[in-house]
Gaussian input, Z-matrix of N, CA and C with variables (Angstrom, degrees):
# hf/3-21g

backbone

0 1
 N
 C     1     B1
 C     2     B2     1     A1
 N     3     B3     2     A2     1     D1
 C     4     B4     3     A3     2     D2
 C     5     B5     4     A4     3     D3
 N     6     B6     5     A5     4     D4
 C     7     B7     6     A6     5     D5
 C     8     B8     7     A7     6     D6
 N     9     B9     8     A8     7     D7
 C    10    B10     9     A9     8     D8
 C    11    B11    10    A10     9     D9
 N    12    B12    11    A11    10    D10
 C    13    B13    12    A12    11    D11
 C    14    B14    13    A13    12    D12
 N    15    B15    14    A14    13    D13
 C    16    B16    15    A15    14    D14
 C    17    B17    16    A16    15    D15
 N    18    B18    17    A17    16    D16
 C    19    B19    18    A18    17    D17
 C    20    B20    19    A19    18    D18
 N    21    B21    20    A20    19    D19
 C    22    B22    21    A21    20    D20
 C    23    B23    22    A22    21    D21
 N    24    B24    23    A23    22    D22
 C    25    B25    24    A24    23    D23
 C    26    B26    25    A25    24    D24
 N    27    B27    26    A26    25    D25
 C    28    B28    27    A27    26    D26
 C    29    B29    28    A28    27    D27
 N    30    B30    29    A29    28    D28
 C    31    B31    30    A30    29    D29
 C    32    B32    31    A31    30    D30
 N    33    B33    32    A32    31    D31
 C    34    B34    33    A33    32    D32
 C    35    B35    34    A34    33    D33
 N    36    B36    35    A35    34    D34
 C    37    B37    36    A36    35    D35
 C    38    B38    37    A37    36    D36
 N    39    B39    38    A38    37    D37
 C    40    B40    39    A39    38    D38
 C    41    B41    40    A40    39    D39
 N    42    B42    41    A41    40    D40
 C    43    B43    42    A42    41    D41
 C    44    B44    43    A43    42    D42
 N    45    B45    44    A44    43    D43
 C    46    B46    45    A45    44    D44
 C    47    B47    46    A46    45    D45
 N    48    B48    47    A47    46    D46
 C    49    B49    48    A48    47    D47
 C    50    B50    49    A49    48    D48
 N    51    B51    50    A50    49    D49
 C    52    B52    51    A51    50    D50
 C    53    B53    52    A52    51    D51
 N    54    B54    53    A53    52    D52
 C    55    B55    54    A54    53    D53
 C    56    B56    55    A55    54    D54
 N    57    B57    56    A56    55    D55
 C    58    B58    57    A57    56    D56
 C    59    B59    58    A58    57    D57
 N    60    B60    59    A59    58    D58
 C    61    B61    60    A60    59    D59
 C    62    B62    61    A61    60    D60
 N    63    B63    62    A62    61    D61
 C    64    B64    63    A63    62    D62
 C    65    B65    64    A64    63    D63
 N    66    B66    65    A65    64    D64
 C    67    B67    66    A66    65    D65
 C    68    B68    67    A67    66    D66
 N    69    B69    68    A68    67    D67
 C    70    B70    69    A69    68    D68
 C    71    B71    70    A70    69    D69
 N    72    B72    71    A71    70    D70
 C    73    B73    72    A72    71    D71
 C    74    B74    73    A73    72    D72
 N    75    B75    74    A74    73    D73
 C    76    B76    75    A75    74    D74
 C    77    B77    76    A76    75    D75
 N    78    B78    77    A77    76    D76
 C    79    B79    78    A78    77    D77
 C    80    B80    79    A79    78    D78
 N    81    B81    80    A80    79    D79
 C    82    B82    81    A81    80    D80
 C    83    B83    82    A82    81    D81
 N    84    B84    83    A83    82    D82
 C    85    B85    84    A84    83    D83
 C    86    B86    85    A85    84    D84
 N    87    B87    86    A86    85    D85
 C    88    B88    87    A87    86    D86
 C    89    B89    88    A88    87    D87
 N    90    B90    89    A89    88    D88
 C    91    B91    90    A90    89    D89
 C    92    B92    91    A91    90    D90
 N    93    B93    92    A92    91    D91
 C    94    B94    93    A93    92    D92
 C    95    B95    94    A94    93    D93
 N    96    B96    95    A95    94    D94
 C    97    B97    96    A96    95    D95
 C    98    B98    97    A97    96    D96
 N    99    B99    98    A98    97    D97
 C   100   B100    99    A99    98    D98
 C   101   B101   100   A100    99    D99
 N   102   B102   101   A101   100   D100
 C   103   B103   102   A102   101   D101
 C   104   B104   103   A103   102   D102
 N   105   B105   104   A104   103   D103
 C   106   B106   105   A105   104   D104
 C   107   B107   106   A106   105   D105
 N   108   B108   107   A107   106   D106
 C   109   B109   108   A108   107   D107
 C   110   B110   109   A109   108   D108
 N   111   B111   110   A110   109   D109
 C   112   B112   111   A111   110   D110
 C   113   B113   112   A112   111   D111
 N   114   B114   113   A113   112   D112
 C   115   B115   114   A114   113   D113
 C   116   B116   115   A115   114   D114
 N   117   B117   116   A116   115   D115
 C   118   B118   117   A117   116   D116
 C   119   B119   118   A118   117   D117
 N   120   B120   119   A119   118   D118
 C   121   B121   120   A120   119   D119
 C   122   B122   121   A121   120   D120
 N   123   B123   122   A122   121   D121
 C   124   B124   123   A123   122   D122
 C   125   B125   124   A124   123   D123
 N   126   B126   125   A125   124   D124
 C   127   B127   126   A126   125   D125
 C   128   B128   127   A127   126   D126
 N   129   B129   128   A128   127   D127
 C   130   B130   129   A129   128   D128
 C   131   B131   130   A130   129   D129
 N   132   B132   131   A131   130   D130
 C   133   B133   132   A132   131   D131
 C   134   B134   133   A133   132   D132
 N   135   B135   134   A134   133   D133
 C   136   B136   135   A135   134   D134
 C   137   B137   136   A136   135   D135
 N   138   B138   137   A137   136   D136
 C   139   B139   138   A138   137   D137
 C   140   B140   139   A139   138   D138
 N   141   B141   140   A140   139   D139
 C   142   B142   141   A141   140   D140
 C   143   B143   142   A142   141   D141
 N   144   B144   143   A143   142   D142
 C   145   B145   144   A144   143   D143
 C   146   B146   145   A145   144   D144
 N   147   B147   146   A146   145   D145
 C   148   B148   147   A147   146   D146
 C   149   B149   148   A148   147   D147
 N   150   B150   149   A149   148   D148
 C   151   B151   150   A150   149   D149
 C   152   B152   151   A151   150   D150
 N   153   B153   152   A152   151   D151
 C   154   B154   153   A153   152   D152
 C   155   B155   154   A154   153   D153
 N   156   B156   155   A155   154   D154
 C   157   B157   156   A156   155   D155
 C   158   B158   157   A157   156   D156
 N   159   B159   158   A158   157   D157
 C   160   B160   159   A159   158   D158
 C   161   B161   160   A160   159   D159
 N   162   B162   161   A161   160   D160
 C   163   B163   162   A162   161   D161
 C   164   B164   163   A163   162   D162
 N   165   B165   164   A164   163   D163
 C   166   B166   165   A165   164   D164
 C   167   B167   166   A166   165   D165
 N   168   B168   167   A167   166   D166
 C   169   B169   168   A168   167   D167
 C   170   B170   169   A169   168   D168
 N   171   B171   170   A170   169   D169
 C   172   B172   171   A171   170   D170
 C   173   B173   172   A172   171   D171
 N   174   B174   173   A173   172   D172
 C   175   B175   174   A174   173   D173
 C   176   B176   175   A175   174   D174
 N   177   B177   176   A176   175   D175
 C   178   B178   177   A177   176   D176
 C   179   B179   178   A178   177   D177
 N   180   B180   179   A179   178   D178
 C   181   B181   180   A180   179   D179
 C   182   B182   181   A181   180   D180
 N   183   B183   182   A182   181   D181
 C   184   B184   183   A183   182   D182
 C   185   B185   184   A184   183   D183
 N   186   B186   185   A185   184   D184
 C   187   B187   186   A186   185   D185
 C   188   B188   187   A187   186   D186
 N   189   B189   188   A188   187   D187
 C   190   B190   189   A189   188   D188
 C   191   B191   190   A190   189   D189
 N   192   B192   191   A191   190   D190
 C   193   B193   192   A192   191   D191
 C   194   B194   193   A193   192   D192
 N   195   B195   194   A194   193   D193
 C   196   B196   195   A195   194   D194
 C   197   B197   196   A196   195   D195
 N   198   B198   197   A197   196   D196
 C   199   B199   198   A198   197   D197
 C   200   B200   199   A199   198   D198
 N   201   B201   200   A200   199   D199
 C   202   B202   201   A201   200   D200
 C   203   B203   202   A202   201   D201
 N   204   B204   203   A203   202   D202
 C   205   B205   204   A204   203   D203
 C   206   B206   205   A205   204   D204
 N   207   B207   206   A206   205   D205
 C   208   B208   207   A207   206   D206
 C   209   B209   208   A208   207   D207
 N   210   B210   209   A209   208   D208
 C   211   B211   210   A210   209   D209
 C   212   B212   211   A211   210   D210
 N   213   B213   212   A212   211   D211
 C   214   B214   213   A213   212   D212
 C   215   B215   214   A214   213   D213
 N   216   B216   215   A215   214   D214
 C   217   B217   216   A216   215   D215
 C   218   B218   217   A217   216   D216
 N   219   B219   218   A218   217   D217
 C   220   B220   219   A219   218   D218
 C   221   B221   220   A220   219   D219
 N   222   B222   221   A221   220   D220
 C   223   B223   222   A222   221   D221
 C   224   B224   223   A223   222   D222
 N   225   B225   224   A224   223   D223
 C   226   B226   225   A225   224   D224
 C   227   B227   226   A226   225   D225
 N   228   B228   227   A227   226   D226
 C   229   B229   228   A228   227   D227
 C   230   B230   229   A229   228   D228
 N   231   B231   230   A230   229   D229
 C   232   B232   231   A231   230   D230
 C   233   B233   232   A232   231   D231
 N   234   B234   233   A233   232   D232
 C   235   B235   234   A234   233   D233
 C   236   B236   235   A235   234   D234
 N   237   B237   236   A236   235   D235
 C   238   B238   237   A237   236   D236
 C   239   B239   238   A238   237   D237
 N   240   B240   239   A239   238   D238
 C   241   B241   240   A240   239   D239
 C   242   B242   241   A241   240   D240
 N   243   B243   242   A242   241   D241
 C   244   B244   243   A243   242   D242
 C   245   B245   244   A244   243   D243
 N   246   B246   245   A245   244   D244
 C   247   B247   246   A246   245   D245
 C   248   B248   247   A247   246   D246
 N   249   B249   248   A248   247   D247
 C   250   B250   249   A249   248   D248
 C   251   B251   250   A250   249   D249
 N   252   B252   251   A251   250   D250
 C   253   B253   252   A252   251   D251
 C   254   B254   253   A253   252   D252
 N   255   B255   254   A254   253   D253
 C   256   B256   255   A255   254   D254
 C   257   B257   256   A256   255   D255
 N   258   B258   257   A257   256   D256
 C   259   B259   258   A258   257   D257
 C   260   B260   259   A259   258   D258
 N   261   B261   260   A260   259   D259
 C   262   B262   261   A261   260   D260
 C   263   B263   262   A262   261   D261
 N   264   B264   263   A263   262   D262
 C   265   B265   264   A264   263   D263
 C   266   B266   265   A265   264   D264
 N   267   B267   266   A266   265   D265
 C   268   B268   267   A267   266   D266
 C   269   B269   268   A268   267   D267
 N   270   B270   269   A269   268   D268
 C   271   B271   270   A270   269   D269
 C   272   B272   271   A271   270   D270
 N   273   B273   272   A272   271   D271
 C   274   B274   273   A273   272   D272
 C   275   B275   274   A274   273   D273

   B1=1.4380
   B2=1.5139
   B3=1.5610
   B4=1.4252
   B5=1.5039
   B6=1.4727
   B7=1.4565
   B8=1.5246
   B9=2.0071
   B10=1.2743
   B11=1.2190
   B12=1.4520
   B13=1.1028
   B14=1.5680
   B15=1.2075
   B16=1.2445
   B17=1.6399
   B18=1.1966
   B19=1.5837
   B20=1.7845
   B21=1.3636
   B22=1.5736
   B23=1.5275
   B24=1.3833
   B25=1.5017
   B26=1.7167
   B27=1.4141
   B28=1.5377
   B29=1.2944
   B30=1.2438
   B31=1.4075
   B32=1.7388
   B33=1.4687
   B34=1.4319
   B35=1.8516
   B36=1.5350
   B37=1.7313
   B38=1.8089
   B39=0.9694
   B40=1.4960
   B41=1.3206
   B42=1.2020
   B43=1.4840
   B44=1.5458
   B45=1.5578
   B46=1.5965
   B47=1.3152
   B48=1.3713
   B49=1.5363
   B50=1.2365
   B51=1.5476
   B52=1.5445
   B53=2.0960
   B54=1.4494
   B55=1.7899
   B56=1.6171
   B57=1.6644
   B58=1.8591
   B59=1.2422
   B60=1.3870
   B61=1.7828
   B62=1.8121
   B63=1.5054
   B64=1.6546
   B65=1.5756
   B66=0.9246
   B67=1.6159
   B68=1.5085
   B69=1.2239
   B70=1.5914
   B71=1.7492
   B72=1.5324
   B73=1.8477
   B74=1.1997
   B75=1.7154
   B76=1.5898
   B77=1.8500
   B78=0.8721
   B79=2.1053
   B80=1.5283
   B81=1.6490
   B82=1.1892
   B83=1.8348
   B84=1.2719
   B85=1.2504
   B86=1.5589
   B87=1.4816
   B88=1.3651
   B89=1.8226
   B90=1.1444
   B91=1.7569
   B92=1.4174
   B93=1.0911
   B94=1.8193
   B95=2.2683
   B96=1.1096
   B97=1.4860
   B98=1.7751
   B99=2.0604
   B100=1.5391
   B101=1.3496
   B102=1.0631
   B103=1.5779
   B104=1.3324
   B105=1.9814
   B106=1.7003
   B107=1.1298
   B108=1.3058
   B109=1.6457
   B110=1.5498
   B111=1.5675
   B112=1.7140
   B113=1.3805
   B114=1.0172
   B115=1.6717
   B116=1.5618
   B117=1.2749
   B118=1.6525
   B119=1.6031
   B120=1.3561
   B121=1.0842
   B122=1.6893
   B123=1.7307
   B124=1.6294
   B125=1.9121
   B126=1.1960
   B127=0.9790
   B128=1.7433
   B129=1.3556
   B130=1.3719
   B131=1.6233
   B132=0.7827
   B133=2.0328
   B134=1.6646
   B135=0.9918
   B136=1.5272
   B137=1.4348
   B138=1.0789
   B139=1.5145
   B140=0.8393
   B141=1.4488
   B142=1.7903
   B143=1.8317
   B144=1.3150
   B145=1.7249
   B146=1.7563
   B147=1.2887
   B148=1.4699
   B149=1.5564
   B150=1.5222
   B151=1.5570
   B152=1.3677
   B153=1.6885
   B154=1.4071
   B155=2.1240
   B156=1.4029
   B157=1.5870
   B158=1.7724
   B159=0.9849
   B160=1.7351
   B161=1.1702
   B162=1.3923
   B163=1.5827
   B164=0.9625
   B165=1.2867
   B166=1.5233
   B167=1.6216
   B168=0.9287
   B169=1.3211
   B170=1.5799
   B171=1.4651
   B172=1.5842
   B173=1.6158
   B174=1.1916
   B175=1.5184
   B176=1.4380
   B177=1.3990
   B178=1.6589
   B179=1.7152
   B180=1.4187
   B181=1.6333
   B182=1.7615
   B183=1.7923
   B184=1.2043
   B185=1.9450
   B186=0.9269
   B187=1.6115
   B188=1.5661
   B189=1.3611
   B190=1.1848
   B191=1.3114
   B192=1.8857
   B193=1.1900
   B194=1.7011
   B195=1.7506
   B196=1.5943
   B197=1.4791
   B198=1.3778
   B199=1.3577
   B200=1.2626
   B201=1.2394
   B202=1.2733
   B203=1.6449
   B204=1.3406
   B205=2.1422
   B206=1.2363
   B207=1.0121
   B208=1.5527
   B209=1.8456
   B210=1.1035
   B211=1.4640
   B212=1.3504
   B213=1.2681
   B214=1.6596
   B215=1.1845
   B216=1.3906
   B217=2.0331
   B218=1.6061
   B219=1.1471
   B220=1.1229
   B221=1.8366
   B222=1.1187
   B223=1.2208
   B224=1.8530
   B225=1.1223
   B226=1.9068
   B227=1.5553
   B228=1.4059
   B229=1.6379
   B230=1.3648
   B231=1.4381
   B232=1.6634
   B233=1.8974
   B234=1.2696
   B235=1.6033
   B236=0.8642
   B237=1.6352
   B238=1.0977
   B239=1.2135
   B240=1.7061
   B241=1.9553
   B242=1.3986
   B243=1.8858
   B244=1.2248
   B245=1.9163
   B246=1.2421
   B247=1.5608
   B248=1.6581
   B249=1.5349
   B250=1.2806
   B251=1.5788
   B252=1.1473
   B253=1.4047
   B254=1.7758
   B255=1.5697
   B256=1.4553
   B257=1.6322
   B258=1.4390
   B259=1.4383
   B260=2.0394
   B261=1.2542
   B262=1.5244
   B263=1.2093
   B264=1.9087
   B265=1.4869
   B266=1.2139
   B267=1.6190
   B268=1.6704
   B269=1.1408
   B270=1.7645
   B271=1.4114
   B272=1.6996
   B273=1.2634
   B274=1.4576
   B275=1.3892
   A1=109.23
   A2=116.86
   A3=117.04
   A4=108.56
   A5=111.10
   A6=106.46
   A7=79.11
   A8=97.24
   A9=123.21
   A10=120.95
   A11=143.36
   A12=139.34
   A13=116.72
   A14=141.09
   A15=137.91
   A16=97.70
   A17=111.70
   A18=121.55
   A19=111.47
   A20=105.91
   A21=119.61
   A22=121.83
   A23=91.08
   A24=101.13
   A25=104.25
   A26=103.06
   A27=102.05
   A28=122.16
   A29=141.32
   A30=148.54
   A31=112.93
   A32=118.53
   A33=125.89
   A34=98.72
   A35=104.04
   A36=120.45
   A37=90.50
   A38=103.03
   A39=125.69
   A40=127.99
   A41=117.21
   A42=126.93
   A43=97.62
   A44=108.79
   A45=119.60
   A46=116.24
   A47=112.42
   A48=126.37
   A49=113.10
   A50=130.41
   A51=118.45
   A52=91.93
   A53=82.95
   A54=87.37
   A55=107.29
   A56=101.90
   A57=98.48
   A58=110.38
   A59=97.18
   A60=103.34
   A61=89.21
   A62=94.45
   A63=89.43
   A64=114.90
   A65=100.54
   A66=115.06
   A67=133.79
   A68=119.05
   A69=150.95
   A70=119.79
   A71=84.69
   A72=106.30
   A73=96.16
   A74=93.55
   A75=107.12
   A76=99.47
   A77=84.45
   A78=97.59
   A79=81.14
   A80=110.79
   A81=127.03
   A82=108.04
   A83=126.35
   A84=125.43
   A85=118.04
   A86=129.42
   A87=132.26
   A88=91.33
   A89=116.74
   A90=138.88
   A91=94.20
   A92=95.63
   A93=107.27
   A94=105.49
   A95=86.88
   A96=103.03
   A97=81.99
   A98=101.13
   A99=90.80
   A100=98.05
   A101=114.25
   A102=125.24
   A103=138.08
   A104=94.78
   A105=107.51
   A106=120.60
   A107=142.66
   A108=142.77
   A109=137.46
   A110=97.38
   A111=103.13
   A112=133.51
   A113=123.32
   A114=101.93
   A115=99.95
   A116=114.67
   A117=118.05
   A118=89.34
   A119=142.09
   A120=145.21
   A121=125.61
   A122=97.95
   A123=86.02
   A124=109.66
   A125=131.58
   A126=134.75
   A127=133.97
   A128=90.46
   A129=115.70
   A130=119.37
   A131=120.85
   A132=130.20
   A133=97.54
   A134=122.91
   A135=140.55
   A136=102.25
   A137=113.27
   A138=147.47
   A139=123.92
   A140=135.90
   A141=143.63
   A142=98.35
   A143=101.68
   A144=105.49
   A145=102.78
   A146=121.73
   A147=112.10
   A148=107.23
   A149=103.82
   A150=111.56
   A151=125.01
   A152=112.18
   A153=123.43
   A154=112.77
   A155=97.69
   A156=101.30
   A157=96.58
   A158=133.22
   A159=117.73
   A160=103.66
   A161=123.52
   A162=125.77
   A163=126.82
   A164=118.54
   A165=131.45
   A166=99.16
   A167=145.15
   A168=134.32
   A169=104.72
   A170=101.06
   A171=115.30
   A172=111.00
   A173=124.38
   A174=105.99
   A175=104.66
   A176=116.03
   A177=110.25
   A178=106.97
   A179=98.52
   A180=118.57
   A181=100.16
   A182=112.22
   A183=107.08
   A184=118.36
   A185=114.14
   A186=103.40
   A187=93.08
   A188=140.41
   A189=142.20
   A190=112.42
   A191=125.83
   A192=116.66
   A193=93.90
   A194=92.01
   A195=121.76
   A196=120.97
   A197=140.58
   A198=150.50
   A199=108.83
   A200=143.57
   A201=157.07
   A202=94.23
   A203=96.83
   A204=99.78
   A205=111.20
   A206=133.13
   A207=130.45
   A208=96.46
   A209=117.40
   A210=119.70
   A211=117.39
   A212=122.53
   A213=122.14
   A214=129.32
   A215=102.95
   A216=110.80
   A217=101.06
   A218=136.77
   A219=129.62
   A220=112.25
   A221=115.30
   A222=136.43
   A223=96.83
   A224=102.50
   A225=113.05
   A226=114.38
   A227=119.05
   A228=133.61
   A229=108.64
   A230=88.08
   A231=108.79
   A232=94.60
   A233=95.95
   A234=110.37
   A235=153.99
   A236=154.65
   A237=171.43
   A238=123.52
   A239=115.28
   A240=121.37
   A241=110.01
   A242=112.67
   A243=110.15
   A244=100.41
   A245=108.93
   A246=128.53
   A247=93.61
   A248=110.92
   A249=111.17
   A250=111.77
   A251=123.93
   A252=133.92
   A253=102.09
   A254=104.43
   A255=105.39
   A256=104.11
   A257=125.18
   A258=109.44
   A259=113.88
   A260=106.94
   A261=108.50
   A262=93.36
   A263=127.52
   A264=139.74
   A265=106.96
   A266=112.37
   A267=93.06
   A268=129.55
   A269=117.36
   A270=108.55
   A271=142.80
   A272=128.58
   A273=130.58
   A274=99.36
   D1=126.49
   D2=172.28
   D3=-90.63
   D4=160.72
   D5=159.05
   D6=-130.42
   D7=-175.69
   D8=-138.97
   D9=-154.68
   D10=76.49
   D11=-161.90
   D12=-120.49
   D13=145.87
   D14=-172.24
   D15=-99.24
   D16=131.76
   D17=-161.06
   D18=-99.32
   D19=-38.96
   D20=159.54
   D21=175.64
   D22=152.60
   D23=-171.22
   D24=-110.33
   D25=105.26
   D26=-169.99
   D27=-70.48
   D28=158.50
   D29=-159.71
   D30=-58.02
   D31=-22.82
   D32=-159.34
   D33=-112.63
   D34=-5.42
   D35=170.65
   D36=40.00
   D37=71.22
   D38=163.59
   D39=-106.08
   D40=-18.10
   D41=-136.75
   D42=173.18
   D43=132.67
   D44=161.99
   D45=-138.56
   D46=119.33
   D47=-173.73
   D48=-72.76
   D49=117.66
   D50=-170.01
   D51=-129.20
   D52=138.27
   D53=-177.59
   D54=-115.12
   D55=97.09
   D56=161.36
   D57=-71.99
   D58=169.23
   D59=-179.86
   D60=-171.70
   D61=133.12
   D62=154.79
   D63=-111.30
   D64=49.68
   D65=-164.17
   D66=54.70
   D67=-3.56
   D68=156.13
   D69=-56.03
   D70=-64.58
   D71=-178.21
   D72=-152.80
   D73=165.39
   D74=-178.22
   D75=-112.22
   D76=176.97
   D77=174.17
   D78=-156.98
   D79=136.25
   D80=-177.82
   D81=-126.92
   D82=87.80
   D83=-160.62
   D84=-102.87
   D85=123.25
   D86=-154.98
   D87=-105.43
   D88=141.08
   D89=-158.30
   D90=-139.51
   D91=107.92
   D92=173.61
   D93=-73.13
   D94=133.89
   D95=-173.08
   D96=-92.57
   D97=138.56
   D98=153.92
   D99=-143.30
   D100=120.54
   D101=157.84
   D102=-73.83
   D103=93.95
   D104=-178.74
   D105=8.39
   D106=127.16
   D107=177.37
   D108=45.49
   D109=0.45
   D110=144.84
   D111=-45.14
   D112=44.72
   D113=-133.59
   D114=-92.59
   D115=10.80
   D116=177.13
   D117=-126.77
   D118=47.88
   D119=134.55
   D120=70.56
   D121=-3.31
   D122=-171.01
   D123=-79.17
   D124=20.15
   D125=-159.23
   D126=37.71
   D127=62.25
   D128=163.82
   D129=-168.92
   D130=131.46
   D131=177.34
   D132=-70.49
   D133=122.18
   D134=170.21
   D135=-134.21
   D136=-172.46
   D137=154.78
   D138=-57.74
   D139=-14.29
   D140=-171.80
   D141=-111.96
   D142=-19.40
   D143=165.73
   D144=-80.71
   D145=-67.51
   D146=164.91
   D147=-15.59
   D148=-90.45
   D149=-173.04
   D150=-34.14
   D151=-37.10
   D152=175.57
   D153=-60.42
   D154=-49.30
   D155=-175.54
   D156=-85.37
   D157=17.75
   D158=161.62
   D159=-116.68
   D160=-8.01
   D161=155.02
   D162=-65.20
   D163=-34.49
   D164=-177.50
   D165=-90.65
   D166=-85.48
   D167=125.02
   D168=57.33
   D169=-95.23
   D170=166.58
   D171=-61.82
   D172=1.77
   D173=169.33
   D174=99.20
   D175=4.30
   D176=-171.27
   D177=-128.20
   D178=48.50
   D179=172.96
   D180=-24.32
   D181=129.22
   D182=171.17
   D183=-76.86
   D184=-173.22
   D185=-165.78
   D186=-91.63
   D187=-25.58
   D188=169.35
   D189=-109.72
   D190=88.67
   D191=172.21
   D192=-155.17
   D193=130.60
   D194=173.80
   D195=-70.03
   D196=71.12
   D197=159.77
   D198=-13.57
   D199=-28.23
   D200=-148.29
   D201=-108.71
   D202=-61.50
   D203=174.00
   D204=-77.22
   D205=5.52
   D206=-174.20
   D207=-107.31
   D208=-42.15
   D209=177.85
   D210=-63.66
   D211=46.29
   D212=-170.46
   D213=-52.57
   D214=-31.48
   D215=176.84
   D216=-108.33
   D217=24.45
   D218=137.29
   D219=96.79
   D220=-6.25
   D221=-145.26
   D222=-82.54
   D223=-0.84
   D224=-150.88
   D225=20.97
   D226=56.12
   D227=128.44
   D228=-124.83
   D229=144.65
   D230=179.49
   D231=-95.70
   D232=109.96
   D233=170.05
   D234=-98.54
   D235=-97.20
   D236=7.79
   D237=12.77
   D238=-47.77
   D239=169.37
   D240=-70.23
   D241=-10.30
   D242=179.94
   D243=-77.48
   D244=-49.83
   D245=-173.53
   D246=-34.89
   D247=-53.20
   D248=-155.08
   D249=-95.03
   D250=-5.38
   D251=168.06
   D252=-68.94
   D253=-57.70
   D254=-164.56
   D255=-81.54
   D256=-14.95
   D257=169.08
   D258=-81.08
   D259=0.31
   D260=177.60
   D261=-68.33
   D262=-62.05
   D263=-152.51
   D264=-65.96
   D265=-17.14
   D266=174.94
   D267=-72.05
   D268=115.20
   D269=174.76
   D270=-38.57
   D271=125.89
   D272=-176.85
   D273=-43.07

C-alpha cells in the first residue's frame, strides 16, 4: 500500500513535488504545472503568448514554446480558436 502526499507547491507553480512511500522507501516525483496559454512559460498569458502561437501558426515556432499551453480548447491543433481562447484570459 502507497500513501501520497504533496510535499510543495513552489511560488512560480511550475512544478509539484509529490512523495510516495510504502513505508520502506520513498520515490519523490516532480509534475510539471502548465498554465493554459502560457505558452512561452513566464507564468502569465499576455500578448507575447498571442504573438508566440501566431508564430508558430505561421511556421516560425518560437525557441521557447509549450504545445501543451498553446492547445487551450483541447482539440490537439494549435489554431486560431486557440488565438482566441488565450486573448479572452488576458487580464484587463
Amino acid at each position: 500500500m502507497f500513501a501520497s502526499s504533496v510535499l510543495a507547491i513552489p511560488d512560480d507553480n511550475t512544478t509539484v513535488e509529490v512523495v510516495e512511500s510504502d513505508w520502506e522507501s520513498e520515490v519523490m516525483l516532480t509534475i510539471p504545472m502548465i498554465l493554459l496559454g502560457d505558452v512561452n512559460g513566464d507564468g502569465n498569458v499576455t500578448g507575447d503568448d498571442v504573438d508566440a502561437v501566431a508564430k508558430h501558426i505561421m511556421g516560425q515556432t518560437p525557441d521557447v514554446f509549450y504545445v501543451e499551453a498553446a492547445n487551450v480548447n483541447g482539440d490537439d491543433k494549435i489554431d486560431a480558436a486557440d488565438i482566441v481562447l488565450i486573448v479572452s484570459m488576458i487580464p484587463n
